[in-house]
VOGU-3710 file (C-alpha; in Angstrom, 3 decimals, decimal comma):
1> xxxxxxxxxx> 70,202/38,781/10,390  73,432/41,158/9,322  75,125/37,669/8,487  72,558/36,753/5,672  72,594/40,714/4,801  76,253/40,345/4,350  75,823/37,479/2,216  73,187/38,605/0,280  75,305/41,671/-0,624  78,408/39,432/-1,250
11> xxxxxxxxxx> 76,178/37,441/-4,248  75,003/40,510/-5,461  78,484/41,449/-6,112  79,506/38,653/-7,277  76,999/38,234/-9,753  77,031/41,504/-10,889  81,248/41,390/-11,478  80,501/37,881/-13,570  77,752/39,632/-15,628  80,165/42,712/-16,805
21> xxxxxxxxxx> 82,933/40,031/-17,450  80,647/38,193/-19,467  79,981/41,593/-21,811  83,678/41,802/-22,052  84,883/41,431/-25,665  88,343/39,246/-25,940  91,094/41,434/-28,060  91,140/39,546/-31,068  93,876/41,814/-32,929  91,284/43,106/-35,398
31> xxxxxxxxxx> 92,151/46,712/-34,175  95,856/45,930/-33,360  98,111/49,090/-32,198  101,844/48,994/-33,886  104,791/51,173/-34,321  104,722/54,015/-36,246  107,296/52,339/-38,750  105,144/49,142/-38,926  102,298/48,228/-41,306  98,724/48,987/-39,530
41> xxxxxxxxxx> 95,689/46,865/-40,789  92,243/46,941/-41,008  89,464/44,372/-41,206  86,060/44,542/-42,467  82,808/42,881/-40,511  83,988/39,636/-40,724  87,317/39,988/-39,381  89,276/39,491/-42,980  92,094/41,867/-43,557  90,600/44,530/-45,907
51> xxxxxxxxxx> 93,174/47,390/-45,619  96,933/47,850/-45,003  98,227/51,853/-43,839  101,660/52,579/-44,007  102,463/56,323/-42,620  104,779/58,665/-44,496  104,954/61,129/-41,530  106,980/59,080/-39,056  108,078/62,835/-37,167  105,098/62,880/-34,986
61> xxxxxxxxxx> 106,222/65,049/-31,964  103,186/67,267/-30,958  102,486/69,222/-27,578  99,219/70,055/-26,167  100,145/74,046/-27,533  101,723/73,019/-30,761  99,859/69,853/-32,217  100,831/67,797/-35,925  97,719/68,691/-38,161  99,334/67,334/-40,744
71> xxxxxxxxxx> 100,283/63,284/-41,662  99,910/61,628/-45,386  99,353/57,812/-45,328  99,430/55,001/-48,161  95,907/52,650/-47,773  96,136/49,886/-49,738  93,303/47,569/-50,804  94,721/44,215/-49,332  91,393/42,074/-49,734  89,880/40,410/-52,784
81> xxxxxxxxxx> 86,857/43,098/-53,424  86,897/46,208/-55,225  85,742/49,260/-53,459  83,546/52,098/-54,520  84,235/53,679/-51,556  86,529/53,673/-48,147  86,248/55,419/-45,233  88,397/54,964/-41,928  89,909/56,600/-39,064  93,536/56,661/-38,041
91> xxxxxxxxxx> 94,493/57,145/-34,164  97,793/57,634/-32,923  98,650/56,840/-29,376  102,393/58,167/-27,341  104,433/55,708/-25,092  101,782/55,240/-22,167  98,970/53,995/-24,427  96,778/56,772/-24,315  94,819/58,177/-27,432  96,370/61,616/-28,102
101> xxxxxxxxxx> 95,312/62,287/-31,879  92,402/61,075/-34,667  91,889/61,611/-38,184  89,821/60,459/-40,741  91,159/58,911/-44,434  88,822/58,020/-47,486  88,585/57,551/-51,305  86,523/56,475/-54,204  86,496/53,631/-56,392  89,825/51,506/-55,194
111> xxxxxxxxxx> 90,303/47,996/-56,950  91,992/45,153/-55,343  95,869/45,978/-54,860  95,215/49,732/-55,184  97,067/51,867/-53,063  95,390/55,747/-52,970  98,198/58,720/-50,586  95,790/60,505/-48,465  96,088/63,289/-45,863  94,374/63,547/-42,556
121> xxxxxxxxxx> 91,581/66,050/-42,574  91,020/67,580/-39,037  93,675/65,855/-37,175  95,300/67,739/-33,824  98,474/64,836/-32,769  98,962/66,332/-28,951  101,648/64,283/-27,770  104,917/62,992/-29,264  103,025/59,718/-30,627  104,579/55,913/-30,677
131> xxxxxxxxxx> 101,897/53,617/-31,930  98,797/54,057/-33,993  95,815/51,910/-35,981  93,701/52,531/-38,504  89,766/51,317/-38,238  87,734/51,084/-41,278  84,436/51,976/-40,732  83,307/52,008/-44,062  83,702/49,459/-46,778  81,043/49,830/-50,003
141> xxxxxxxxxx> 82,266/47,141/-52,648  81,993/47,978/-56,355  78,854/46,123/-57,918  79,348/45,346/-61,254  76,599/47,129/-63,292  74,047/44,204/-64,684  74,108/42,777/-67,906  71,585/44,340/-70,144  67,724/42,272/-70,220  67,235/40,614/-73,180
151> xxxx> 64,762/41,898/-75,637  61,868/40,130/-76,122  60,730/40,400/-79,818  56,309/40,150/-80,490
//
């Protein structure tokens, strides 16, 4: 009896590790970490490059009692649509991998190639940071507006 109880319990936890590997997503890169001096990139849905960040505060040494609120970024537009508007976060991360500081970035109306500088409202950097990504988690393309309906004459 306690030998098919110890089985039993031995499947269940078996089964049960398989079933939350299973819901495991593979790192695919689409939310790559990289140096602060390297180019970060974002993808849209379908896993296309959409947007580049390059940071223009490299100095990133905060402390739990003295944090960075302040670090300007370049986005560029890197994919083939033209936005009407972009919204993303940037996280910064220090030596042992762990999150230390977020901020947001957006802008209106940015064509294909366009590069917009943008600051990083509400950000608190509490540790003297070594990698980062940015995340876009909002990419509205431009719509051209339609052509005018033809007039129908009586």
């Amino acid at each position: 009896m306690k030998l098919t109880a110890k089985l039993a319990a031995a499947v269940v936890v078996l089964v049960t590790a398989c079933a939350v590997n299973a819901q495991e997503t593979p790192t695919d890169g689409n939310e790559k970490r990289v140096a602060l001096n390297e180019v970060a990139v974002a993808h849209d849905n379908d896993g296309v490059a959409a947007l580049q960040g390059t940071l223009r505060t490299t100095a990133l040494n905060g402390a739990p009692d003295s944090p960075v609120t302040n670090v300007r970024l370049i986005i560029k537009n890197t994919s083939g649509t033209p936005y009407a508007f972009v919204s993303g976060v940037v996280t910064f991360y220090d030596s042992a991998g762990i999150r230390c500081g977020e901020g947001i970035f957006k802008a209106d109306v940015l064509a294909v190639d366009e590069a917009f500088d943008s600051d990083t409202p509400g950000i608190r950097i509490r540790c003297e940071a070594t990698t980062w990504r940015i995340v876009a988690t909002n990419l509205l393309p431009r719509v051209p507006p339609a052509p005018p309906a033809p007039v129908r004459q009586p």
